[in-house]
C-alpha positions as CSV (number, residue, x, y, z in Angstrom):
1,X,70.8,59.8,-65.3
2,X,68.9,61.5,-62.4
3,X,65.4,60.8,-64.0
4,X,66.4,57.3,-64.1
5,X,67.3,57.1,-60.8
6,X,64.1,59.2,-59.8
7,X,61.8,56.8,-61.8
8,X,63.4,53.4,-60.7
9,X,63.5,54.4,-57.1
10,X,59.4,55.2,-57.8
11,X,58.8,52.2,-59.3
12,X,61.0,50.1,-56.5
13,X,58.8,51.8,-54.3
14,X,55.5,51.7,-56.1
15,X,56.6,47.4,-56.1
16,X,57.1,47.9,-52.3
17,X,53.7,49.5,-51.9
18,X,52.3,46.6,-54.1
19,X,53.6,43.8,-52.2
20,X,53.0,45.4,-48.9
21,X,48.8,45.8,-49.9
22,X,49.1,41.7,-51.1
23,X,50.3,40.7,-47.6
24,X,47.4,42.4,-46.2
25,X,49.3,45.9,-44.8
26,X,46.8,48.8,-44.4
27,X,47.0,51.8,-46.9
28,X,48.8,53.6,-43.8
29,X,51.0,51.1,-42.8
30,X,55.0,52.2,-44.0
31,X,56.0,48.9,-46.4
32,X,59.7,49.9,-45.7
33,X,59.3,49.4,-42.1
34,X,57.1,46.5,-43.1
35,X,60.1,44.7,-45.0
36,X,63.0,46.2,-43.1
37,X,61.5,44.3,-40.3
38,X,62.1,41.0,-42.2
39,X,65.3,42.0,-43.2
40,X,66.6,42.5,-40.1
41,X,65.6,39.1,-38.6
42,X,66.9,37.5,-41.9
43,X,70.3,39.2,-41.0
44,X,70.1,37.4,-38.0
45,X,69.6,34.1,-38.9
46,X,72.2,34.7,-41.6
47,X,74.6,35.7,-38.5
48,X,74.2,32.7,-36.3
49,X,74.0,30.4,-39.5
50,X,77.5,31.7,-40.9
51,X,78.8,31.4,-37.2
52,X,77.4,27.7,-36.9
53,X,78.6,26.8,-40.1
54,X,82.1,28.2,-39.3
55,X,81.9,26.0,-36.1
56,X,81.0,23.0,-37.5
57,X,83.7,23.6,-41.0
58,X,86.8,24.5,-39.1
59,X,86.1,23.3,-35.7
60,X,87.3,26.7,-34.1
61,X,91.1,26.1,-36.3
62,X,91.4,29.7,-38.0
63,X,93.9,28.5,-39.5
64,X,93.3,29.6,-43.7
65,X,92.1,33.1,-44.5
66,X,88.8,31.7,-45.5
67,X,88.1,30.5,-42.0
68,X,88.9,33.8,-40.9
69,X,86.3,35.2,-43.2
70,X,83.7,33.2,-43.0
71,X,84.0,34.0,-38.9
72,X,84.5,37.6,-38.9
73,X,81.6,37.9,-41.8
74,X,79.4,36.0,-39.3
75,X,80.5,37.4,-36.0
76,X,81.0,41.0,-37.2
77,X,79.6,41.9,-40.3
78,X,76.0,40.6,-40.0
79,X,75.6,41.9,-36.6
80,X,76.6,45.2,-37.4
81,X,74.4,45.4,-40.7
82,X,71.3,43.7,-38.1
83,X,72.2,46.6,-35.2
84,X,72.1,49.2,-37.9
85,X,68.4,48.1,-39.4
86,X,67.7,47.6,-35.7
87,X,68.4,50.6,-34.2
88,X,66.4,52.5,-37.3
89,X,63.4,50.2,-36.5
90,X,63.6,51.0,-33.0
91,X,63.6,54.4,-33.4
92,X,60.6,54.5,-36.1
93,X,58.5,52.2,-33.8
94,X,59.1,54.6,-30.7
95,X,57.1,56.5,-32.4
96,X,54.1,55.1,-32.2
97,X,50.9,55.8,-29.5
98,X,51.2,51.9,-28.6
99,X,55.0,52.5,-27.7
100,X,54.1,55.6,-25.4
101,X,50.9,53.9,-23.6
102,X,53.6,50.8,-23.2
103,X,54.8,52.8,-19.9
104,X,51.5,52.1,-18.9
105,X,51.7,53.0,-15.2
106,X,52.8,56.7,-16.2
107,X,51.4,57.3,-19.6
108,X,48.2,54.9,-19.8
109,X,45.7,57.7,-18.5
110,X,47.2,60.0,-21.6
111,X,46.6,57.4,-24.4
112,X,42.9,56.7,-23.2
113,X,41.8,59.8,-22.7
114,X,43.3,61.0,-25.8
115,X,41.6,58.0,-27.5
116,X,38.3,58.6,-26.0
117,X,35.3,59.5,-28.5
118,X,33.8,61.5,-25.4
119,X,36.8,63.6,-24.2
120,X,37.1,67.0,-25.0
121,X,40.5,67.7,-24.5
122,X,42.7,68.8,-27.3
123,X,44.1,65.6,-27.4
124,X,41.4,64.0,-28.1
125,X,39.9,66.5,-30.7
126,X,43.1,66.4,-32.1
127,X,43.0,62.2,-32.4
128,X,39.5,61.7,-33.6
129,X,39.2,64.5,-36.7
130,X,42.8,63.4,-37.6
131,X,44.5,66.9,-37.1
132,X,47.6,64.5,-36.6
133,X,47.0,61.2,-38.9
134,X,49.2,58.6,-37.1
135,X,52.3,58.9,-34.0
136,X,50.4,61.5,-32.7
137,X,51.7,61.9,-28.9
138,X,55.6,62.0,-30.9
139,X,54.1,64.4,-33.1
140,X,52.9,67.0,-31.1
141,X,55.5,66.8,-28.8
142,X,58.6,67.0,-30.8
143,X,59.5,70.2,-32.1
144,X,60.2,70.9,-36.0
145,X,63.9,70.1,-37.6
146,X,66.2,67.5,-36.5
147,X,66.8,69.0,-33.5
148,X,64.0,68.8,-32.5
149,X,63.7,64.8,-33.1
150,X,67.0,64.6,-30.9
151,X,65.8,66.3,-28.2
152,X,63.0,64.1,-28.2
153,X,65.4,61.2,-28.3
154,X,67.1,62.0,-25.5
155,X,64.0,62.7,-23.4
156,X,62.5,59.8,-24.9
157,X,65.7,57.9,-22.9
158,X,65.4,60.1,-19.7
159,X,61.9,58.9,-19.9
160,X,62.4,55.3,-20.2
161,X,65.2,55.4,-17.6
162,X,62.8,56.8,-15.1
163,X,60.2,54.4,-15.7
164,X,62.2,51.4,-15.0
165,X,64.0,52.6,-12.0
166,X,60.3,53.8,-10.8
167,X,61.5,57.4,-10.2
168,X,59.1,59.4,-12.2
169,X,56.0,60.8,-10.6
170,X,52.3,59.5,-10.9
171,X,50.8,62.4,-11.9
172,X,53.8,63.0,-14.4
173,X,54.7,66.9,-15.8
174,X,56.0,68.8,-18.5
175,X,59.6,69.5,-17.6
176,X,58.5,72.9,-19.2
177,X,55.4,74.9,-20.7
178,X,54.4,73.5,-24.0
179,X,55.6,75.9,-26.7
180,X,53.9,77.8,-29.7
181,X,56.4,76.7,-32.2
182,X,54.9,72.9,-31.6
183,X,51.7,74.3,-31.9
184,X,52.1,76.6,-35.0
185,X,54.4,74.0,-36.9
186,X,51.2,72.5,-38.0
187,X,48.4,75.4,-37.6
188,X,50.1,78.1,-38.6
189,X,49.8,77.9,-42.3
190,X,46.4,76.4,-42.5
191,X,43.9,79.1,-44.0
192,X,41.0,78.3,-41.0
193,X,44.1,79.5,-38.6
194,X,45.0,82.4,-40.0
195,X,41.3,83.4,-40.6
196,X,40.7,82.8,-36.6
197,X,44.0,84.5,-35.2
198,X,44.2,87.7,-37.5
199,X,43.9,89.9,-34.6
200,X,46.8,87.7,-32.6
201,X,48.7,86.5,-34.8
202,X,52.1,88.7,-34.1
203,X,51.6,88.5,-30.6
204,X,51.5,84.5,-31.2
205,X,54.3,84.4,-33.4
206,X,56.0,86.4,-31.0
207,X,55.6,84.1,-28.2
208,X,53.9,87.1,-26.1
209,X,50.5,85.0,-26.2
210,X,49.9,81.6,-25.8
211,X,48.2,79.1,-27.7
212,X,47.2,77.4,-24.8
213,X,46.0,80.4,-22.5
214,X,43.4,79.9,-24.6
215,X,42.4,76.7,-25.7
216,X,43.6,75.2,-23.0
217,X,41.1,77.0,-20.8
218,X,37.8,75.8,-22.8
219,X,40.0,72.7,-23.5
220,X,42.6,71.0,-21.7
221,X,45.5,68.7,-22.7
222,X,43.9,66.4,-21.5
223,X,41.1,65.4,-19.5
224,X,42.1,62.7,-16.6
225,X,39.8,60.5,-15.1
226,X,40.4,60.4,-11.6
């Protein structure tokens, strides 16, 4: 029973892969996002259709349990179903460079220097050899483990919250030094790491050294043009 579960949920999403690549999606591009897109908006318009319909059939008289249906089915259970897929695809998209560089009066300097083939920060070597292959600001800073994506959730909100009531700073900061774990999450079991840090490596692990007292002296963060 589990193998056929395992193989039809590969082949439903070998079909999804398929079909995404036919409607012109890029081999990177997530097809579930893709579709759960349309899904939502099809919820939707199933919504407000089941809702006119129950307008236009009974006239606002809930008087038969089918009325009563049809409205609550309309009014409640589409809408939930839609907020659900909603949410999710809110979440995944926040993800994304485009959403960050969106708060473009705080964050716009960030995405184009990190984005720029002459910078040398190590944002930008990080973005153009594809250390991190896609979301790359979320990436590197969100720590490992769900708790980590919560915490970036909530600062994500903190963020966004301080943007629109125009109470962040310009020249924005860390609310604290950027950590080794977020660092090491991805470098630490790489062979060209563990090669170049032999002599460091406990200290690192320990948190007693930083990866940035390091890099981030030959490279910064990133490189702002002023």
């Amino acid at each position: 029973m589990r193998t056929f579960t395992y193989l039809t949920a590969l082949w439903l999403s070998g079909a999804a892969v398929h079909h995404a690549r036919a409607a012109g999606l890029s081999f990177d591009s997530d097809p579930a996002e893709y579709y759960g897109s349309r899904f939502f908006l099809a919820m939707l318009a199933l919504g407000g259709g089941v809702i006119l319909y129950s307008l236009l059939r009974y006239r606002g008289r809930l008087q038969t349990s089918a009325a009563w249906i049809i409205l609550i089915t309309g009014a409640v259970v589409f809408p939930a179903v839609s907020t659900m897929f909603g949410t999710l695809l809110v979440f995944e998209r926040a993800e994304r460079v485009e959403f960050c560089g969106s708060c473009h009066k705080a964050m716009q300097a960030y995405v184009d220097d990190m984005e720029d083939p002459r910078s040398e920060s190590l944002a930008a070597i990080h973005y153009r050899n594809r250390y991190v292959p896609r979301n790359q600001c979320y990436t590197c800073h969100t720590s490992f483990g769900l708790f980590g994506t919560v915490q970036a959730k909530i600062a994500g909100v903190i963020d966004v919250h301080k943007y629109y009531t125009g109470s962040f700073r310009k020249q924005i900061q860390m609310r604290e030094p950027y950590r080794n774990d977020d660092c090491l999450k991805c470098h630490a079991g790489a062979v060209k790491w563990s090669a170049n840090h032999a002599k460091v490596r406990e200290s690192i692990l320990a948190g007693a050294e930083k990866c940035l007292g390091c890099h981030g002296a030959a490279h910064p963060a990133h490189a702002l043009r002023r």
